[in-house]
Jmol script that loads the backbone (N, CA, C; Angstrom):
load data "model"
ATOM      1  N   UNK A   1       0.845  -1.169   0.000  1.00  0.00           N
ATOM      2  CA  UNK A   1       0.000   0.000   0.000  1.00  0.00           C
ATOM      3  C   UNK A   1       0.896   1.239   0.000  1.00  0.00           C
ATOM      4  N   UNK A   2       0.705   2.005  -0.658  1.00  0.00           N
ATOM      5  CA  UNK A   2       1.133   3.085  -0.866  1.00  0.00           C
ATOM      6  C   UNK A   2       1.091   4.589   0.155  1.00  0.00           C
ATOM      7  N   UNK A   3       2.040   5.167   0.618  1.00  0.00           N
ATOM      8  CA  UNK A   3       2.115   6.320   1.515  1.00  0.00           C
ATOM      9  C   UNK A   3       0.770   7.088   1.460  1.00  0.00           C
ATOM     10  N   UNK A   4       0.783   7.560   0.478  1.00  0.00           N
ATOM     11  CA  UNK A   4      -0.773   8.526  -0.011  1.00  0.00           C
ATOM     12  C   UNK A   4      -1.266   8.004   0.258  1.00  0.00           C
ATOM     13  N   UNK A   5      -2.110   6.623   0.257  1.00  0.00           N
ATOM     14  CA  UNK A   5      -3.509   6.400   0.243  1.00  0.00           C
ATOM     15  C   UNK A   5      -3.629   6.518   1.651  1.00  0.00           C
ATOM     16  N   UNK A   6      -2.380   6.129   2.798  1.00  0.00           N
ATOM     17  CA  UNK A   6      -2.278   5.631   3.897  1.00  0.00           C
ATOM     18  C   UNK A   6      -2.551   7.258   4.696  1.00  0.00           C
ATOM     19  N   UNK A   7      -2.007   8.044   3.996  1.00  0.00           N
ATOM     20  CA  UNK A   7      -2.136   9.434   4.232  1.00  0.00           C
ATOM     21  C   UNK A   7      -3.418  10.220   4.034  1.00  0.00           C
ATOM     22  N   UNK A   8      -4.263   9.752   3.224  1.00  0.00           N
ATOM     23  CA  UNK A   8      -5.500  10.077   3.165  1.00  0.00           C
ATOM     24  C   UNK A   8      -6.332   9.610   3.893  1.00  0.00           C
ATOM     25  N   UNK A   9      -6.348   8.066   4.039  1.00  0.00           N
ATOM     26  CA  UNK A   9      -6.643   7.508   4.645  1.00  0.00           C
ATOM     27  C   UNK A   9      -7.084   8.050   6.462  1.00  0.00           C
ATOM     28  N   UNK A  10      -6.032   7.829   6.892  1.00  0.00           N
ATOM     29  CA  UNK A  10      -5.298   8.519   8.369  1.00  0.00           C
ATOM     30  C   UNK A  10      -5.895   9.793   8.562  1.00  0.00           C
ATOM     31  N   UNK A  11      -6.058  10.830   7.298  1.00  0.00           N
ATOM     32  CA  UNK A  11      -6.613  12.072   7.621  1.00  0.00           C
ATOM     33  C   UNK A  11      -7.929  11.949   7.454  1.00  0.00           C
ATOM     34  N   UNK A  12      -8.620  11.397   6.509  1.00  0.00           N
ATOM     35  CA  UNK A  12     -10.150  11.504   6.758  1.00  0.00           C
ATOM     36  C   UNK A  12     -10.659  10.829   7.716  1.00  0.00           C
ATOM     37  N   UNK A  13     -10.195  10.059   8.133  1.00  0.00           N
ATOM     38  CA  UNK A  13     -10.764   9.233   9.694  1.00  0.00           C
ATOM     39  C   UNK A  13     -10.919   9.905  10.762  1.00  0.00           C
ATOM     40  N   UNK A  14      -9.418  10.556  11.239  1.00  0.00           N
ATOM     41  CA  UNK A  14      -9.157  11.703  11.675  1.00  0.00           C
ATOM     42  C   UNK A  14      -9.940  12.831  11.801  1.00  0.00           C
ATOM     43  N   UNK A  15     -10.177  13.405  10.685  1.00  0.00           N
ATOM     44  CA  UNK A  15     -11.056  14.464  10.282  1.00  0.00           C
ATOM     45  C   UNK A  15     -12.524  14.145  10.753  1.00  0.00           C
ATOM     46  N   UNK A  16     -12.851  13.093  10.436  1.00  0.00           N
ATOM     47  CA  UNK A  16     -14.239  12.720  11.077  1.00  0.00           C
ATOM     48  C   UNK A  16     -14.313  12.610  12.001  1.00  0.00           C
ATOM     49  N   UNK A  17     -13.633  12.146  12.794  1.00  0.00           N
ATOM     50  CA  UNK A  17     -13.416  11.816  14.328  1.00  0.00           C
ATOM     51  C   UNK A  17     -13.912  13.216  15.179  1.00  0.00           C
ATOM     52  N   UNK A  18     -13.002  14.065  14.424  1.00  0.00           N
ATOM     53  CA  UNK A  18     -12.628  14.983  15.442  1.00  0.00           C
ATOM     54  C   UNK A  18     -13.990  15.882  14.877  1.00  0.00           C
ATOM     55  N   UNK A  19     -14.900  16.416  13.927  1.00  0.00           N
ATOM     56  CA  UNK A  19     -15.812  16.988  13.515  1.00  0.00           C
ATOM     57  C   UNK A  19     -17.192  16.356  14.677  1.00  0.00           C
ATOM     58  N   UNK A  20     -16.871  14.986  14.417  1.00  0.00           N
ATOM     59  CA  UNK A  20     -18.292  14.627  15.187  1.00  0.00           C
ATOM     60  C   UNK A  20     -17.843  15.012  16.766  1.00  0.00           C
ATOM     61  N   UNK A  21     -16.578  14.751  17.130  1.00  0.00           N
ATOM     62  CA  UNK A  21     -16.413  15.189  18.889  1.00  0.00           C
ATOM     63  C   UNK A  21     -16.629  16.528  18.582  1.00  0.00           C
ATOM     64  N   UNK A  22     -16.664  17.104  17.980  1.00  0.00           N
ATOM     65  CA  UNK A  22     -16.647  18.798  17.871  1.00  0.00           C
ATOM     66  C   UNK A  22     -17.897  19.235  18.125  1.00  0.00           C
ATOM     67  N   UNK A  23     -18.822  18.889  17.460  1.00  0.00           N
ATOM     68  CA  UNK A  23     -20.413  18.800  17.120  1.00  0.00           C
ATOM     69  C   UNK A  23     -20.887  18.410  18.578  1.00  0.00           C
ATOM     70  N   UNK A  24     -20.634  17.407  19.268  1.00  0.00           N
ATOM     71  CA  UNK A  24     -20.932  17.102  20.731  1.00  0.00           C
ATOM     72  C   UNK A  24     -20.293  17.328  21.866  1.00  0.00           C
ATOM     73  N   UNK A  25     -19.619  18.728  21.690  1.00  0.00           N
ATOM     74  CA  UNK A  25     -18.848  19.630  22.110  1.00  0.00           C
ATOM     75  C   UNK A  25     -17.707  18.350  23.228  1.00  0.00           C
ATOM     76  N   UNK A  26     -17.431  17.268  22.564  1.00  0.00           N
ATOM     77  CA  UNK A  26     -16.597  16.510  23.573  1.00  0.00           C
ATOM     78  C   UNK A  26     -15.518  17.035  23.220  1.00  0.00           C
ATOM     79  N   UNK A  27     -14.793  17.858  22.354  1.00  0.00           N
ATOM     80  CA  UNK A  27     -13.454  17.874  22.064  1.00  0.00           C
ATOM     81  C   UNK A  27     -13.098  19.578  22.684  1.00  0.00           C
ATOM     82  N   UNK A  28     -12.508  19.246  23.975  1.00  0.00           N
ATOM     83  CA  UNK A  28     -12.389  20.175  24.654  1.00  0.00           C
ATOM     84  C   UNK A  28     -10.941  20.301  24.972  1.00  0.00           C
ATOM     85  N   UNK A  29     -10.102  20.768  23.792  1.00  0.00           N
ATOM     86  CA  UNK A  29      -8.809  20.724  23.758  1.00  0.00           C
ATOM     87  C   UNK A  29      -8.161  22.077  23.548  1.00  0.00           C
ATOM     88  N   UNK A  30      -7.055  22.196  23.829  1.00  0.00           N
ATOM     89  CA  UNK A  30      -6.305  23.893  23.548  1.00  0.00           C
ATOM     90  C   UNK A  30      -5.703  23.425  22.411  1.00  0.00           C
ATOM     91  N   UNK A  31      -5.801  24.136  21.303  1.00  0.00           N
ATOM     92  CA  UNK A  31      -5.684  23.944  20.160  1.00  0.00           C
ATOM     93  C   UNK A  31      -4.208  25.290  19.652  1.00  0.00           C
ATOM     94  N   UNK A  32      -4.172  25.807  20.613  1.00  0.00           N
ATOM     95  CA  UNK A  32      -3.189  26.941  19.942  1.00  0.00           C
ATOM     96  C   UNK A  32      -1.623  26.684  20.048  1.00  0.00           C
ATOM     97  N   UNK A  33      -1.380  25.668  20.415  1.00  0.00           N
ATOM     98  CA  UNK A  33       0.280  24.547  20.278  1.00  0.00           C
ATOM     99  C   UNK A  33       0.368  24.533  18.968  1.00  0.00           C
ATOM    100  N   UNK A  34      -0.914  24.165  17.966  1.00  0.00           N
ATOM    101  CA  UNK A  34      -0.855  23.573  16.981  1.00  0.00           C
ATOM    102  C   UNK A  34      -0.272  24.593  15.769  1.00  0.00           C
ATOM    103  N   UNK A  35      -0.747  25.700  16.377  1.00  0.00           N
ATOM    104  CA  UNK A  35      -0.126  27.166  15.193  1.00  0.00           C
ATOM    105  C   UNK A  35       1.152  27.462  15.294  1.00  0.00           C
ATOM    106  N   UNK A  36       1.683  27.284  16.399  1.00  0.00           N
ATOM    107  CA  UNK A  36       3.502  27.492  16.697  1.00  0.00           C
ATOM    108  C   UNK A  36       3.917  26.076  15.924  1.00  0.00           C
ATOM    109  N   UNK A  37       3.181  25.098  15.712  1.00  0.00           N
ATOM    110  CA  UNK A  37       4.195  23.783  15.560  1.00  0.00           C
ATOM    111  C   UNK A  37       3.849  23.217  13.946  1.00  0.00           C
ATOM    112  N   UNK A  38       2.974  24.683  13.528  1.00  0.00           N
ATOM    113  CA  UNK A  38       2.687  24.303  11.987  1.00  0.00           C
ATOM    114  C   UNK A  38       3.735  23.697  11.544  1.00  0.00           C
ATOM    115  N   UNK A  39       4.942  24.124  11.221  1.00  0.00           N
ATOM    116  CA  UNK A  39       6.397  23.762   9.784  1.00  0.00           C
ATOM    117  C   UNK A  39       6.861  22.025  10.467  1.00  0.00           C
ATOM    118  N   UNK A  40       6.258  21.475  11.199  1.00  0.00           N
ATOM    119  CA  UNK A  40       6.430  20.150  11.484  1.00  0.00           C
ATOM    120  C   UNK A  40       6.104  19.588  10.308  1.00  0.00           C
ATOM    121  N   UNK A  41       4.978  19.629   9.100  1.00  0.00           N
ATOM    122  CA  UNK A  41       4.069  18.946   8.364  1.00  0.00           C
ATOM    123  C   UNK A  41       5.561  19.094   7.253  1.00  0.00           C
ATOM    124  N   UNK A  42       5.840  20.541   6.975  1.00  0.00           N
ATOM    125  CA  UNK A  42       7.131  20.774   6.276  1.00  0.00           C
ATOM    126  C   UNK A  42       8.267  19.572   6.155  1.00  0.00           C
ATOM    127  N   UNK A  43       8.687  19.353   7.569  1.00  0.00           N
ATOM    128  CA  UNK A  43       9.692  18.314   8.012  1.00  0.00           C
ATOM    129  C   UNK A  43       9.054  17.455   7.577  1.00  0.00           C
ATOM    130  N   UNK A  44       8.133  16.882   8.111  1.00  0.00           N
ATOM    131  CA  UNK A  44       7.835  15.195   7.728  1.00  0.00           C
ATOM    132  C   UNK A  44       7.744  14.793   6.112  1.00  0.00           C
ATOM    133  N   UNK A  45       7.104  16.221   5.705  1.00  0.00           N
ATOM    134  CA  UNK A  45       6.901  15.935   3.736  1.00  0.00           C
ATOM    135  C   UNK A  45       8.302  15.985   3.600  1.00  0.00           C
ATOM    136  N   UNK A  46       9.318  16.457   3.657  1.00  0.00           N
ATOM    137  CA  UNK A  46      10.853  16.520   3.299  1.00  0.00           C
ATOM    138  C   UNK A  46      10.847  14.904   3.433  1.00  0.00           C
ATOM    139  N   UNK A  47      10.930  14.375   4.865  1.00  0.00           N
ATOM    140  CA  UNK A  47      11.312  13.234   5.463  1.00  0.00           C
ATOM    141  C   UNK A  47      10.782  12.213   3.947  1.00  0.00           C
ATOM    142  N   UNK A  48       9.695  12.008   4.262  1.00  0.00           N
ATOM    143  CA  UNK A  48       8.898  11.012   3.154  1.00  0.00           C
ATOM    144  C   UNK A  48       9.432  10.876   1.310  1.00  0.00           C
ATOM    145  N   UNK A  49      10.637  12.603   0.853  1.00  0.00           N
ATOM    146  CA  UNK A  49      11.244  11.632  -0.213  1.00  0.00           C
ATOM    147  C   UNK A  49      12.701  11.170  -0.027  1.00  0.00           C
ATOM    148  N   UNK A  50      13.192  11.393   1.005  1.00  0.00           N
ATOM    149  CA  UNK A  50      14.129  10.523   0.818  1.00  0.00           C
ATOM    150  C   UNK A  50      14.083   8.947   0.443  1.00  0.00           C
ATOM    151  N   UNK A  51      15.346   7.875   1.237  1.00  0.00           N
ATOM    152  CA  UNK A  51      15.002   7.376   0.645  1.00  0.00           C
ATOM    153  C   UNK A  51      16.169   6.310   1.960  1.00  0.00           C
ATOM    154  N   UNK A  52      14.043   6.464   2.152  1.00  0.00           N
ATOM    155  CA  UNK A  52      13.906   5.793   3.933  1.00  0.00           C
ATOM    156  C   UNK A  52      12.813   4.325   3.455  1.00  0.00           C
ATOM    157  N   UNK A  53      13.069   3.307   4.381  1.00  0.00           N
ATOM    158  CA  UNK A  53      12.038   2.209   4.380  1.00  0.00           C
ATOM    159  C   UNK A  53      10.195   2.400   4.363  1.00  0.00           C
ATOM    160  N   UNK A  54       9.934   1.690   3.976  1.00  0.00           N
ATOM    161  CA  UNK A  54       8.633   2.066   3.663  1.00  0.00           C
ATOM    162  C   UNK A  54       7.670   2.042   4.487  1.00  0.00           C
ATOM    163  N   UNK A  55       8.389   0.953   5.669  1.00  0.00           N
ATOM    164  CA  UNK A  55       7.215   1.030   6.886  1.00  0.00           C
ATOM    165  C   UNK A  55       7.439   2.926   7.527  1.00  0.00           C
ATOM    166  N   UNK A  56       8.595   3.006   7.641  1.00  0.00           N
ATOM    167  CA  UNK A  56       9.055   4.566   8.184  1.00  0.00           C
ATOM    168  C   UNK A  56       7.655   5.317   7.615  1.00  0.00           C
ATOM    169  N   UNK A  57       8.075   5.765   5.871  1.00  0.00           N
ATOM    170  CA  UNK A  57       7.073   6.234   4.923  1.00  0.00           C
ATOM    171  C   UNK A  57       5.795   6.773   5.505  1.00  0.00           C
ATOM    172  N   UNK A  58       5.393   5.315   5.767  1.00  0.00           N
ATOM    173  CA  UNK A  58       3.818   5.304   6.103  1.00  0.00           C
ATOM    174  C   UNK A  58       3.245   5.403   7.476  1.00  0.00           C
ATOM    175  N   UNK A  59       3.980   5.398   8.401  1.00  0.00           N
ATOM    176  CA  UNK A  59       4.272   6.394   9.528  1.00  0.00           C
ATOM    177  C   UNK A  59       4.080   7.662   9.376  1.00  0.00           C
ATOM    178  N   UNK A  60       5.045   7.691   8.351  1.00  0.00           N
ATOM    179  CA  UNK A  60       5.468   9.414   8.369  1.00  0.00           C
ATOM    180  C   UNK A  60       4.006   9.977   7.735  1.00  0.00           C
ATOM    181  N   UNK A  61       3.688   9.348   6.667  1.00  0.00           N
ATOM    182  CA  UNK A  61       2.425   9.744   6.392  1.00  0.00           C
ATOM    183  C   UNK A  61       0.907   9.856   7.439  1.00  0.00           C
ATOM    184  N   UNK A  62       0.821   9.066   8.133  1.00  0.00           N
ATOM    185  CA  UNK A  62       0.072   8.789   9.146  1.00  0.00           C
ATOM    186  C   UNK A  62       0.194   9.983  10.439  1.00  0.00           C
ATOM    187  N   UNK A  63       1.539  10.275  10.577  1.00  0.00           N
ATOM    188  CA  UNK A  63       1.957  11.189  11.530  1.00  0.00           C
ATOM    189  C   UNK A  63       1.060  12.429  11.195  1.00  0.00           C
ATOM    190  N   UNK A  64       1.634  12.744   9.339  1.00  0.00           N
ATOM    191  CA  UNK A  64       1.308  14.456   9.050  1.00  0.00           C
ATOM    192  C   UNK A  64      -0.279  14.287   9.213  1.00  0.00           C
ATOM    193  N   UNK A  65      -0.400  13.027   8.497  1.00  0.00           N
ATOM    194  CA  UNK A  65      -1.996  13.300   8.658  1.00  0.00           C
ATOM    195  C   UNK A  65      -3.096  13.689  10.223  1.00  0.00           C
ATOM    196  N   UNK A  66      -2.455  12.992  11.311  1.00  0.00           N
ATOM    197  CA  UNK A  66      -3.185  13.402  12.351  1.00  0.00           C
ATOM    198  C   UNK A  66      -2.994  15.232  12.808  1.00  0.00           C
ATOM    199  N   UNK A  67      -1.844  14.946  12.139  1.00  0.00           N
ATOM    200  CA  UNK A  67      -0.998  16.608  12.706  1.00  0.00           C
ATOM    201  C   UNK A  67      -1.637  17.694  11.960  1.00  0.00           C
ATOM    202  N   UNK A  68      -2.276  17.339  10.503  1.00  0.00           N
ATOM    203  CA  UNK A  68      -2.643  18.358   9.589  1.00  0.00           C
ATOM    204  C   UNK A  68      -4.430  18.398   9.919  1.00  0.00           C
ATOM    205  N   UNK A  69      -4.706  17.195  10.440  1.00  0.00           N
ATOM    206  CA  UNK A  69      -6.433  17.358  10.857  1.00  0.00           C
ATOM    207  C   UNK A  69      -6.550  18.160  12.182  1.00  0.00           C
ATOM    208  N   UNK A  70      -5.592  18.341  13.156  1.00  0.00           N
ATOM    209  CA  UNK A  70      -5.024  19.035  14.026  1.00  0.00           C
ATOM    210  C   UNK A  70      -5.261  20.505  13.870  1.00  0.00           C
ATOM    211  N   UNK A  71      -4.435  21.011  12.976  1.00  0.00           N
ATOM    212  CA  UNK A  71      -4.210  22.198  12.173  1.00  0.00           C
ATOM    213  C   UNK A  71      -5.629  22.810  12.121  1.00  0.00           C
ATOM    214  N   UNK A  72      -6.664  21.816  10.787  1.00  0.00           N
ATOM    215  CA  UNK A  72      -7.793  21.582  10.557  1.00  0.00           C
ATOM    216  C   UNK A  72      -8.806  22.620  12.036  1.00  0.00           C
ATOM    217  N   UNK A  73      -8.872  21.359  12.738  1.00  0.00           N
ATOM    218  CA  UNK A  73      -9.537  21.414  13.764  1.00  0.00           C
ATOM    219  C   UNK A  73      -9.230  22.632  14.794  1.00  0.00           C
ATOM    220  N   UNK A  74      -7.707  22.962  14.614  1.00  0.00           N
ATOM    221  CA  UNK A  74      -8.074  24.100  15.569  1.00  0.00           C
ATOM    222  C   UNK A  74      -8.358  25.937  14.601  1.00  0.00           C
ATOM    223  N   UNK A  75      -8.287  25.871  13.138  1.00  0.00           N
ATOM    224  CA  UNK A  75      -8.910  26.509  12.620  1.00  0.00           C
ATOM    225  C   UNK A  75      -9.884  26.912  12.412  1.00  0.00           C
ATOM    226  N   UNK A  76     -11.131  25.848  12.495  1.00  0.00           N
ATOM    227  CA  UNK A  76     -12.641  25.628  13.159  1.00  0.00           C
ATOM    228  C   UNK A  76     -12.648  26.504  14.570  1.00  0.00           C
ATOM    229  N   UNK A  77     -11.918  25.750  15.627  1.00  0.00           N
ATOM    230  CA  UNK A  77     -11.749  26.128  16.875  1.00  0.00           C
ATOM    231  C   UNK A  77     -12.290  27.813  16.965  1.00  0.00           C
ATOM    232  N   UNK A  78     -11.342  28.043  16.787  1.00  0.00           N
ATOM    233  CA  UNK A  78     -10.499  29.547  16.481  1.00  0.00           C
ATOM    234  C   UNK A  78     -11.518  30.451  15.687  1.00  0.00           C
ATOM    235  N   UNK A  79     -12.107  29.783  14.587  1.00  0.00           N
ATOM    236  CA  UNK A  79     -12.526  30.859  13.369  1.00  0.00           C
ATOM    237  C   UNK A  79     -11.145  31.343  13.399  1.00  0.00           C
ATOM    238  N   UNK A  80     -10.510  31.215  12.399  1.00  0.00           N
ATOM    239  CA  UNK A  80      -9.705  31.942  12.018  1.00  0.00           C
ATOM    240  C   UNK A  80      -9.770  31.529  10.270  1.00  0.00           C
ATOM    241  N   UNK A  81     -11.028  30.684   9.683  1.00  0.00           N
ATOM    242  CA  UNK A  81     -10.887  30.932   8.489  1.00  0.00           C
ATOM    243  C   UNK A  81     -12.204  31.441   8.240  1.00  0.00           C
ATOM    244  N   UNK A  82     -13.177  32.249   9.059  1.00  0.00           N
ATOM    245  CA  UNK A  82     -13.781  33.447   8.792  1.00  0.00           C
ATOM    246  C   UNK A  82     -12.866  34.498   8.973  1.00  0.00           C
ATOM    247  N   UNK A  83     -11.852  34.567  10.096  1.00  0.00           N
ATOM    248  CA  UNK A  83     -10.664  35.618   9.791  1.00  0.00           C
ATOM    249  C   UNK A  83     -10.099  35.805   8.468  1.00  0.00           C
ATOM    250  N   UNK A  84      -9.682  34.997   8.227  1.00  0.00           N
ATOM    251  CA  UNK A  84      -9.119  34.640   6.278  1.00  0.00           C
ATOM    252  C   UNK A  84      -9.927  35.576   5.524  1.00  0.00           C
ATOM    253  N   UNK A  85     -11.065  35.109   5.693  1.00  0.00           N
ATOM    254  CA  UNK A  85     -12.151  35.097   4.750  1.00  0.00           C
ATOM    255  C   UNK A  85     -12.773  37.087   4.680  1.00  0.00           C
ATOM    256  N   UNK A  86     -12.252  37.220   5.956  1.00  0.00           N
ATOM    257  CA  UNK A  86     -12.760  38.841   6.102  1.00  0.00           C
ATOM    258  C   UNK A  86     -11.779  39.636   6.011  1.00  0.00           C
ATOM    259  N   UNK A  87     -10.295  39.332   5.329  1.00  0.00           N
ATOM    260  CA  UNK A  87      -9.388  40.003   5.574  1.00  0.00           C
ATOM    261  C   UNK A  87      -8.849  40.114   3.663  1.00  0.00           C
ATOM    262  N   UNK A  88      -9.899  38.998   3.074  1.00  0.00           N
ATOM    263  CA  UNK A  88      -9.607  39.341   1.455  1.00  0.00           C
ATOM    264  C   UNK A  88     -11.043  39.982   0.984  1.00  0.00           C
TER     265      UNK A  88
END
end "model"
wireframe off; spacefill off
backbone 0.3
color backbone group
């Protein structure tokens, strides 16, 4: 199986997960770690072309993905993409 799919994979699960705890206000987390530790996703996409084992790979893919639904989720949090959105 291939990194990507494993990476998509990992994030839409993710993504759902965390939308429905959101919705039933269970996800009662501080979300603002996640904006200082954005350029992590940077590192790990670097990491993934070298020319590392494949179990690593799909780790690494799995990693960005929880880390980027993260991101996701505390953008929701926040509104900060009605901020976006009112600033163009």
């Amino acid at each position: 199986m291939k990194a990507y799919i494993i990476f998509w994979g990992v994030l839409l699960i993710s993504l759902g997960i965390s939308l429905i705890l959101n919705n039933f206000d269970l996800l009662s987390f501080d979300f603002s770690f996640v904006f200082k530790l954005w350029p992590i996703i940077l590192i790990i996409w670097g990491l993934t072309f070298l020319k590392i084992g494949e179990i690593l790979k799909k780790l690494l893919a799995g990693i960005s993905a929880i880390f980027l639904t993260l991101l996701f989720i505390a953008l929701i949090k926040f509104d900060w993409l009605g901020a976006i959105k009112n600033m163009m």
